[in-house]
Legacy VTK file of the C-alpha trace (Angstrom):
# vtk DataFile Version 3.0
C-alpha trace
ASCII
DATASET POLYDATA
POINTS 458 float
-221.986 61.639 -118.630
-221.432 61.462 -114.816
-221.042 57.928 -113.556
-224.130 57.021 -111.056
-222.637 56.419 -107.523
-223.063 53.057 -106.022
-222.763 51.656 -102.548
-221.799 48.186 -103.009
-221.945 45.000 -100.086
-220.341 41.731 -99.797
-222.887 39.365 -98.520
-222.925 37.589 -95.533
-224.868 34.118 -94.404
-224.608 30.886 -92.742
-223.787 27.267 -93.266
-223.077 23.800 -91.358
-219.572 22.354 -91.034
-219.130 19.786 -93.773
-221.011 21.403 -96.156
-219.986 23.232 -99.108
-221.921 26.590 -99.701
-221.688 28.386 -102.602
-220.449 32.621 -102.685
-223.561 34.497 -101.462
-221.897 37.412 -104.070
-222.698 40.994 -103.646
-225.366 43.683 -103.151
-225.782 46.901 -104.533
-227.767 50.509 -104.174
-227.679 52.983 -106.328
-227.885 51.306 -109.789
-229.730 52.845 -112.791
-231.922 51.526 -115.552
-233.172 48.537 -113.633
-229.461 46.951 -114.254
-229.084 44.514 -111.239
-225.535 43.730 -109.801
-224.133 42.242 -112.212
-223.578 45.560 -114.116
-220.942 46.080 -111.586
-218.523 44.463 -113.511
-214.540 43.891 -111.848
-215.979 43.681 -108.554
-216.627 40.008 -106.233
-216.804 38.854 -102.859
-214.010 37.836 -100.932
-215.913 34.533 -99.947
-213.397 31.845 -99.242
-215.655 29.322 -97.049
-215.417 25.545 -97.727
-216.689 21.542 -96.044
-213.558 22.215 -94.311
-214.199 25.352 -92.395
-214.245 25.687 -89.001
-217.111 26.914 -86.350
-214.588 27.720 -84.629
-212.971 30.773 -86.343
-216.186 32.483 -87.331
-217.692 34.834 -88.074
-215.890 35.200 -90.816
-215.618 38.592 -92.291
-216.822 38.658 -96.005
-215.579 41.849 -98.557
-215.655 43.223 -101.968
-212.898 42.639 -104.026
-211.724 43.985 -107.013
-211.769 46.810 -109.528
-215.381 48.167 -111.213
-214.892 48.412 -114.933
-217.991 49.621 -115.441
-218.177 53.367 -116.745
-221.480 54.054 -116.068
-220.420 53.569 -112.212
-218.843 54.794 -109.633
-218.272 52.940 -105.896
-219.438 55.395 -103.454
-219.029 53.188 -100.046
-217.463 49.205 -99.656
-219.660 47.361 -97.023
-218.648 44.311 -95.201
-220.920 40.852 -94.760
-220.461 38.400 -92.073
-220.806 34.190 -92.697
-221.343 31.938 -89.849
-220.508 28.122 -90.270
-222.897 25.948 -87.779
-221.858 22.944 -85.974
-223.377 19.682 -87.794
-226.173 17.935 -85.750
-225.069 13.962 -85.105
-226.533 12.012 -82.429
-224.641 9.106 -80.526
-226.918 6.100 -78.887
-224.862 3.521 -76.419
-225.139 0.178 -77.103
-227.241 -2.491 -73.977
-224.271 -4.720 -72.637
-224.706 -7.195 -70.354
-222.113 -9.299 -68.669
-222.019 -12.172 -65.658
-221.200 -11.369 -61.962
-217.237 -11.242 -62.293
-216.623 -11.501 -65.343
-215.255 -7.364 -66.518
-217.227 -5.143 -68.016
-217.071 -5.265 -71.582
-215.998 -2.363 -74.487
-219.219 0.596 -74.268
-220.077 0.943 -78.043
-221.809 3.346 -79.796
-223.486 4.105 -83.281
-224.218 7.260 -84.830
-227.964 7.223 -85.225
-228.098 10.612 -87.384
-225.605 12.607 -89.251
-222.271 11.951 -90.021
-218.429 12.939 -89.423
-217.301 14.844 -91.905
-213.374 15.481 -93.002
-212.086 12.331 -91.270
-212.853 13.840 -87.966
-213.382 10.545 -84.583
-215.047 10.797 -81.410
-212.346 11.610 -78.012
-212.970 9.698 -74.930
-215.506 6.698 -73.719
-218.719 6.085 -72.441
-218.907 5.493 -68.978
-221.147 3.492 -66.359
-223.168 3.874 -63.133
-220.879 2.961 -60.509
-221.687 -0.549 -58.757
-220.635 -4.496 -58.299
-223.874 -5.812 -57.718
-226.150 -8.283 -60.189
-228.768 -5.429 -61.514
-228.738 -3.061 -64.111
-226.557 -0.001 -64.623
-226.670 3.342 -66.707
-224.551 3.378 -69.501
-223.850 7.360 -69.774
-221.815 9.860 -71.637
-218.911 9.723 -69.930
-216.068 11.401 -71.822
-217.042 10.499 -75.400
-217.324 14.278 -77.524
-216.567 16.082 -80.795
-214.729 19.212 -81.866
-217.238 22.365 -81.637
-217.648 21.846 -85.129
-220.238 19.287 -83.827
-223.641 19.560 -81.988
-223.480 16.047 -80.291
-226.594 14.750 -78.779
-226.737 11.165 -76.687
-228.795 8.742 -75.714
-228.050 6.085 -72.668
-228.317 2.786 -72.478
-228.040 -0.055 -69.927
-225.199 -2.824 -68.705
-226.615 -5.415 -66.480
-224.713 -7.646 -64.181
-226.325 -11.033 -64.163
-226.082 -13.979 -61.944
-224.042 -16.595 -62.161
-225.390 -19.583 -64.427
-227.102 -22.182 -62.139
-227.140 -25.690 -62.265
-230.046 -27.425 -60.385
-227.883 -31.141 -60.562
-224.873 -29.082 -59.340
-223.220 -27.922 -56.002
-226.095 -25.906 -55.856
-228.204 -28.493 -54.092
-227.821 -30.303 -50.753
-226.080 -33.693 -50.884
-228.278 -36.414 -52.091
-229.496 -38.014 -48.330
-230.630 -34.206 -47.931
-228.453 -34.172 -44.973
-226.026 -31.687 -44.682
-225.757 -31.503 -41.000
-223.998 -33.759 -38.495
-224.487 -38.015 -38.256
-225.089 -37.467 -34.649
-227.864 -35.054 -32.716
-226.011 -31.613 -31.790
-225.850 -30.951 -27.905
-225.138 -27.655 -26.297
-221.585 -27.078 -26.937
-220.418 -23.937 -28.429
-218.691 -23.319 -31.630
-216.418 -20.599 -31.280
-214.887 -18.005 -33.964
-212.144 -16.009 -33.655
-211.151 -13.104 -36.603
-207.895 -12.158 -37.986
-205.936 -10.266 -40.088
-203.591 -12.412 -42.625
-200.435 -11.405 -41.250
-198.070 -9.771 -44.521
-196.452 -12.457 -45.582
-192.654 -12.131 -47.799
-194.061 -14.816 -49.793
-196.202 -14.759 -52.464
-198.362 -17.908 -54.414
-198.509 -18.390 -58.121
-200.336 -20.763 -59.370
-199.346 -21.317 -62.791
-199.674 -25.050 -62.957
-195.968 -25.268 -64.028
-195.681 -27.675 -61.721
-192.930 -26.572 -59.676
-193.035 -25.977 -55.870
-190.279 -24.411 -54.060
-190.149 -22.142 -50.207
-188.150 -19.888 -49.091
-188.361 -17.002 -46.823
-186.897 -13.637 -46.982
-186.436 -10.589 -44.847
-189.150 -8.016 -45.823
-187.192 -5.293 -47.388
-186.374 -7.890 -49.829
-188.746 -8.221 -52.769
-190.912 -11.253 -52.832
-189.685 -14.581 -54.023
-192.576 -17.019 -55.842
-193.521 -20.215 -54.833
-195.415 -22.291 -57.457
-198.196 -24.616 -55.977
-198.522 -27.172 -59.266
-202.192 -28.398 -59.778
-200.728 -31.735 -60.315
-199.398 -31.988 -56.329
-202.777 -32.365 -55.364
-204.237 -36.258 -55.837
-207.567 -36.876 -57.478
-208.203 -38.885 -54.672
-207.808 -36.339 -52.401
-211.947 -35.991 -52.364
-214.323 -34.304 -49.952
-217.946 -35.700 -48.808
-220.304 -32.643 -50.061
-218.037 -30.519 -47.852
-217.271 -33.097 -44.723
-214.620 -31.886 -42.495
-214.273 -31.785 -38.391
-217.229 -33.592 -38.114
-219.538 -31.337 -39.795
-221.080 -31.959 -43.703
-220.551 -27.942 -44.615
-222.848 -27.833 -48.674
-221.343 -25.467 -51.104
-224.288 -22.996 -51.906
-224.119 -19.737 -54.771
-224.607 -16.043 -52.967
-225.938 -16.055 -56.687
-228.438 -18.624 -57.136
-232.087 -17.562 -55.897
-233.171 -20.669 -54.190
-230.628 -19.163 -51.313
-233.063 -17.003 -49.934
-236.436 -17.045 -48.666
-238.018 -15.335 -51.329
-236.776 -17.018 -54.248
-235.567 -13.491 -55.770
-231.608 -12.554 -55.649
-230.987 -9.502 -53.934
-230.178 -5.806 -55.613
-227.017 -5.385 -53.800
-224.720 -7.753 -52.300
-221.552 -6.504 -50.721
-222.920 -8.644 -48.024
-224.199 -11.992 -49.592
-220.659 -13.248 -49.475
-220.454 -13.203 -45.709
-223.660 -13.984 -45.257
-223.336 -17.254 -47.954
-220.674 -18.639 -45.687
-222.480 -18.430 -42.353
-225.722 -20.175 -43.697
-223.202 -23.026 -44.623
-221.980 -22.680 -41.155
-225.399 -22.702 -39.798
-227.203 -25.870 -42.009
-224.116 -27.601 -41.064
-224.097 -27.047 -36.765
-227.960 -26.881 -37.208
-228.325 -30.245 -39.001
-230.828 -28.415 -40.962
-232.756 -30.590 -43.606
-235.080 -28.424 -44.837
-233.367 -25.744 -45.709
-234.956 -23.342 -43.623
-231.897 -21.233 -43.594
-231.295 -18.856 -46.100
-228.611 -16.290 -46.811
-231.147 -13.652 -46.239
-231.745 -14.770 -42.838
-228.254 -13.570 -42.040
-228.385 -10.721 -43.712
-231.065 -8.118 -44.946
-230.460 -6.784 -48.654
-231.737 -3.599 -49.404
-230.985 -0.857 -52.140
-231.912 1.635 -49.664
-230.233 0.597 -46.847
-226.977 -0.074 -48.767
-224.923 -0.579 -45.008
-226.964 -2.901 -44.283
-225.335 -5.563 -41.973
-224.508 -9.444 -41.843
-226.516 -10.465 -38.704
-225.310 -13.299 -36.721
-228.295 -13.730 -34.248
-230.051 -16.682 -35.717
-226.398 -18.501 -34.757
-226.646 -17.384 -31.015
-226.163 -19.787 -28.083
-224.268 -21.965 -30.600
-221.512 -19.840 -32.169
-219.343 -16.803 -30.685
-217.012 -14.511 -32.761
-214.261 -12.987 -31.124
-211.097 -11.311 -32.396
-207.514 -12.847 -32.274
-207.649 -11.938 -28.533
-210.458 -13.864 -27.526
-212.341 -11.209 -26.952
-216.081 -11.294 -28.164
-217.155 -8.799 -30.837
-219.935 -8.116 -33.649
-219.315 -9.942 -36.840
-221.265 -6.999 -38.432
-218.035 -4.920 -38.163
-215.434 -7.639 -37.818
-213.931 -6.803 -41.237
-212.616 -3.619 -39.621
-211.024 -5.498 -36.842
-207.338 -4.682 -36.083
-205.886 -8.209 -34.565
-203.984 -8.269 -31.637
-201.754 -11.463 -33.041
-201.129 -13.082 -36.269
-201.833 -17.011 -36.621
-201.874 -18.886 -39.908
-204.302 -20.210 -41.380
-203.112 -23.806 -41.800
-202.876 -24.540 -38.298
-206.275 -23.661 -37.470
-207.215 -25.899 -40.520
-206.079 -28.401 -38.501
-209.006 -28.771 -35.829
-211.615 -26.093 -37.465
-213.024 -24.449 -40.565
-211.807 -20.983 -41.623
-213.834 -18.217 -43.275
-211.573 -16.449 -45.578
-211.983 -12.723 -46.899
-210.389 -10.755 -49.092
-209.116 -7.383 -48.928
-212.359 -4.864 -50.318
-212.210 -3.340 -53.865
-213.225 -0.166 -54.585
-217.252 -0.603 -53.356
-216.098 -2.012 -50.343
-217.342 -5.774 -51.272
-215.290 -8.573 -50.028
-214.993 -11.755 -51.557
-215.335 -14.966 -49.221
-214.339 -18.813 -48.943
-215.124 -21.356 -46.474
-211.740 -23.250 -45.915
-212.615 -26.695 -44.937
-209.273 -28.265 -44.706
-206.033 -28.863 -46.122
-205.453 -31.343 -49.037
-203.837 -35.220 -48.221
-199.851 -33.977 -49.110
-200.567 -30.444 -46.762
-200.875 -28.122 -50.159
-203.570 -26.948 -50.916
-206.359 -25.856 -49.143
-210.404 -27.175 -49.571
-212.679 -24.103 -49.727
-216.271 -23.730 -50.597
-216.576 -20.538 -52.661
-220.250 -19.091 -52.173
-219.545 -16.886 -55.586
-219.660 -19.821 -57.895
-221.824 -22.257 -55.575
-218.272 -25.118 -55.528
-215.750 -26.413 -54.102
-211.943 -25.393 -55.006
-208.714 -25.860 -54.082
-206.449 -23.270 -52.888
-202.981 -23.499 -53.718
-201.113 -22.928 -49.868
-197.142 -22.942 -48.762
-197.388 -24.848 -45.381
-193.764 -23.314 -44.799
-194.882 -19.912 -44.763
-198.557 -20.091 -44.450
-199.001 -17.922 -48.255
-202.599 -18.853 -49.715
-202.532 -18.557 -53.256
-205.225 -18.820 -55.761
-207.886 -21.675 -57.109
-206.321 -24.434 -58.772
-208.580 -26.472 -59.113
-212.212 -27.284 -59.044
-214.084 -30.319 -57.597
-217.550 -32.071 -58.919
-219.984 -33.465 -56.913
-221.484 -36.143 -59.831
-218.124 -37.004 -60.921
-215.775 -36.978 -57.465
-213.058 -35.570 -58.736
-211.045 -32.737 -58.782
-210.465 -30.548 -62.166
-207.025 -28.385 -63.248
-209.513 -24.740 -63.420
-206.503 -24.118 -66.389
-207.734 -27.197 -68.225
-210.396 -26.028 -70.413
-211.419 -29.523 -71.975
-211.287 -31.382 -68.739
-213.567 -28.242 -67.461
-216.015 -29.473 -70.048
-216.298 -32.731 -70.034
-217.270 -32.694 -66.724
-219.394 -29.900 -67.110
-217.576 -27.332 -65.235
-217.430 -25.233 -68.587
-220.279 -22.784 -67.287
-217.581 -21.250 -65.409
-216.708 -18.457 -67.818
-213.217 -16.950 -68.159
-213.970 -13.677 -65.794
-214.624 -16.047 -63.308
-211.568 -18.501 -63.698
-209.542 -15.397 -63.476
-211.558 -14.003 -59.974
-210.987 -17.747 -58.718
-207.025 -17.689 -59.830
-206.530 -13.864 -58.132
-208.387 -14.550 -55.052
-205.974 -14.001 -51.960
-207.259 -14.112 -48.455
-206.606 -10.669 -46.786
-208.570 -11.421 -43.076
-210.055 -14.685 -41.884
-212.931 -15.552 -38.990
-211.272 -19.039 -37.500
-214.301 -21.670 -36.378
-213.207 -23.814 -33.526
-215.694 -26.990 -33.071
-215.492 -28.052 -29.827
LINES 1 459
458 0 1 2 3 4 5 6 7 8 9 10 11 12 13 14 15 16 17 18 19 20 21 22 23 24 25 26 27 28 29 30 31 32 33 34 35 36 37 38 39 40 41 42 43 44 45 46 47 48 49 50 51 52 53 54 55 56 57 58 59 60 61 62 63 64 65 66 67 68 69 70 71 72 73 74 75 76 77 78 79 80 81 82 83 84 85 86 87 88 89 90 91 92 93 94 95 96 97 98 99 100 101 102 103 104 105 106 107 108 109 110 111 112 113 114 115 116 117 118 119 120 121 122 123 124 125 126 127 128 129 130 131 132 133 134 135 136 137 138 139 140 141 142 143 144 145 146 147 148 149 150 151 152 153 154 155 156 157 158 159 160 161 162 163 164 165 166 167 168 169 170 171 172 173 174 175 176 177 178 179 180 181 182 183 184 185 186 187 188 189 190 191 192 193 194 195 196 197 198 199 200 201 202 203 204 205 206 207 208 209 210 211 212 213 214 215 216 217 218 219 220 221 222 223 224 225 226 227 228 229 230 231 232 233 234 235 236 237 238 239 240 241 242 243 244 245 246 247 248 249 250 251 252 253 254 255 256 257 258 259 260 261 262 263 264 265 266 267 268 269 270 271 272 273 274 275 276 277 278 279 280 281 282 283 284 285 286 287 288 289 290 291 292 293 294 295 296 297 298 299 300 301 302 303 304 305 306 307 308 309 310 311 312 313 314 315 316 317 318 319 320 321 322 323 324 325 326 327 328 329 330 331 332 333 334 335 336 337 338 339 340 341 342 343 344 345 346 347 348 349 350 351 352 353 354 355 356 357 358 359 360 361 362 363 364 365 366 367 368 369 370 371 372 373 374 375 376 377 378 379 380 381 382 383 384 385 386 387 388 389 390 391 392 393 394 395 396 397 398 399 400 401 402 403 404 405 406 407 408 409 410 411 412 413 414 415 416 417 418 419 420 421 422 423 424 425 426 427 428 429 430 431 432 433 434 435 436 437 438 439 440 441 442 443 444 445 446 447 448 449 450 451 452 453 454 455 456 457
């Protein structure tokens, strides 16, 4: 008897990573008697895939193996099959954050919402955000966050929003308690004069580390920086301003983050501006002997999401204040952040006979922070400063030697009169300073004045 030819196949198919599919076996034509593929004893596929292959190296190439036994049989032709391993479907959803103005943002998290990993595989990379400073709400994208091919990743977004400082209505937040917060005595015509400037680079830099220490020196500029300590202790309890008295004026600490600051009850979307703006409405209520409060931050500057160059505008201040550079010369406070000063003077001299606005150098959205220096402390260091982030007044630390501002030390209250170490947490609590979270402490401990607008009260 002849043996009947056959033409046998190894089959092919598909699966998902992480799965373990059984051998799809062989395929035959050419078989007699009704006998199905099994008759073709000796012979297998080659089939080898596993949970641990990759999409990667596919298709993979499947063949027949082996030797027939069967007599009745004969292989005529060997076909090949092909198996394709899919990537597993998982889907990623980002977690809402939320943090407060200053504070950094915190860890983007993620679950898995459907499927798994398989074979101890992670995620690579991070989620990222919308780019922006501002109190609002931000995407929370993709970013870099993905898989191995052996995954189909889908995402879904979620949100971080930036919210405003906490506000406390029995705080610095409100005018002092007469309502006052201009000067004793009816303002006449005289002009108040400002004047900006560049802090000149100083070999000298402020830490203020509460150790308690305080040493000066100076050193030529190619050599590197020595420290000088400003101790929290140095400065008295005692050493207590008047709701913000100083040259005459009564200047109230207000937030750039508390609503009541602007006309329409409603913080603003975007507020690279608010800081500037905070500091000349203090300015303003105080030369204006405003009781009403009348004067907003908005009236200085317009806010807009659209119009994100929008400018501080000094006009409701003309006839009563001018801004000029170090020179003298007169120039718009809109773009006096850009000002390159003709001469350098320090700071704690012009404390002497006027207020200083400080500003620090932009970060990366072109925001500056600001302070309204008052005056300097009883012993000469440390500096009085309303900060329009947090709505109080601090204490800067400051080397009258060689005019280097460092950081907050300390903060003052209003209810209590007195001042508080910003590094003693307890203290910060019992007299209820604690809403002033640790992103904050740490903005108020790195600020450093980079520019300053000088006002001279005549």
């Amino acid at each position: 008897m002849t043996p009947a030819p056959v033409a046998v196949t190894a089959n092919g198919g598909t699966s998902v990573y992480g799965a373990s599919p059984g051998n799809p076996g062989l395929s035959a034509s050419g078989l007699q008697n009704g006998e199905g593929v099994d008759a073709l004893t000796g012979l297998f596929n080659s089939f080898g895939v596993t949970a641990t292959t990759g999409v990667a190296g596919g298709p993979y190439t499947l063949s027949v193996q082996g030797v027939l036994s069967n007599p009745n049989y004969h292989v005529a032709s060997l076909n090949t099959g092909l198996w394709t391993v899919k990537p597993a479907p998982i889907a990623v959803t980002a977690d809402t954050q939320s943090r407060l103005f200053s504070e950094i943002d915190p860890a983007f998290t993620y679950r898995i919402t459907s499927g798994q990993l398989f074979n101890g595989d992670a995620f690579s990379g991070a989620l990222a955000r919308q780019p922006g400073s501002a109190i609002g709400v931000y995407a929370i994208g993709q970013g870099t966050l993905a898989l191995s091919p052996n995954y189909a990743l889908s995402f879904v977004g979620s949100s971080l929003e930036i919210k405003a400082l906490p506000s406390d209505p029995s705080s610095q937040f409100s005018p002092p308690a007469t309502g006052r917060v201009g000067r004793p005595d009816a303002v006449t015509g005289g002009q108040t004069s400002i004047s900006f400037q560049l802090n000149p680079a100083l070999p000298v830099s402020i830490d203020t580390n509460g150790s308690g220490e305080h040493s000066h020196r100076r050193e030529e500029a190619t050599e590197p920086a020595p420290t000088v300590t400003a101790s929290i202790d140095a400065v008295p309890h005692g050493d207590a301003p008047v709701a913000g008295a100083a040259h005459g004026l009564v200047f109230a600490p207000i937030s750039q983050y508390d609503p009541r600051e602007y006309a329409a009850g409603v913080l603003p979307g975007f507020e690279a501006r608010a800081g500037q703006a905070a500091v000349l409405t203090m300015i303003a209520r105080a030369v204006a002997r405003e009781t009403d409060r009348a004067i907003f931050i908005d009236t200085f500057w317009n806010a807009s999401e659209v119009d994100k160059a929008s400018q501080v505008d000094a006009a409701p201040l003309a006839g009563r204040v001018m801004f000029a550079d170090g020179a003298g010369k007169p120039v718009d406070p809109a773009v006096a952040d850009a000002l390159n000063p003709t001469a350098a003077v320090a700071v704690g001299e012009r404390l002497q006979s006027a207020p200083v606005m400080l500003a620090s150098a932009p970060d990366q959205h072109g925001t500056r922070a600001w302070m309204l220096a008052l005056r300097l402390s009883d012993d000469g260091r440390g500096i009085v400063a309303n900060d329009p982030a947090t709505g109080k007044q601090v204490m800067l630390g400051y080397d009258s030697e060689s005019g280097a501002i460092g950081g907050v030390t300390r903060v003052f209250n209003l209810r209590t009169r007195a001042w508080v170490a910003l590094t003693d947490a307890e203290a910060m609590r019992v007299v209820g300073l604690d809403d002033l979270t640790a992103g904050v402490v740490t903005m108020l401990q790195d600020f450093r004045p980079a520019g300053y607008l000088t006002v001279v009260i005549p």
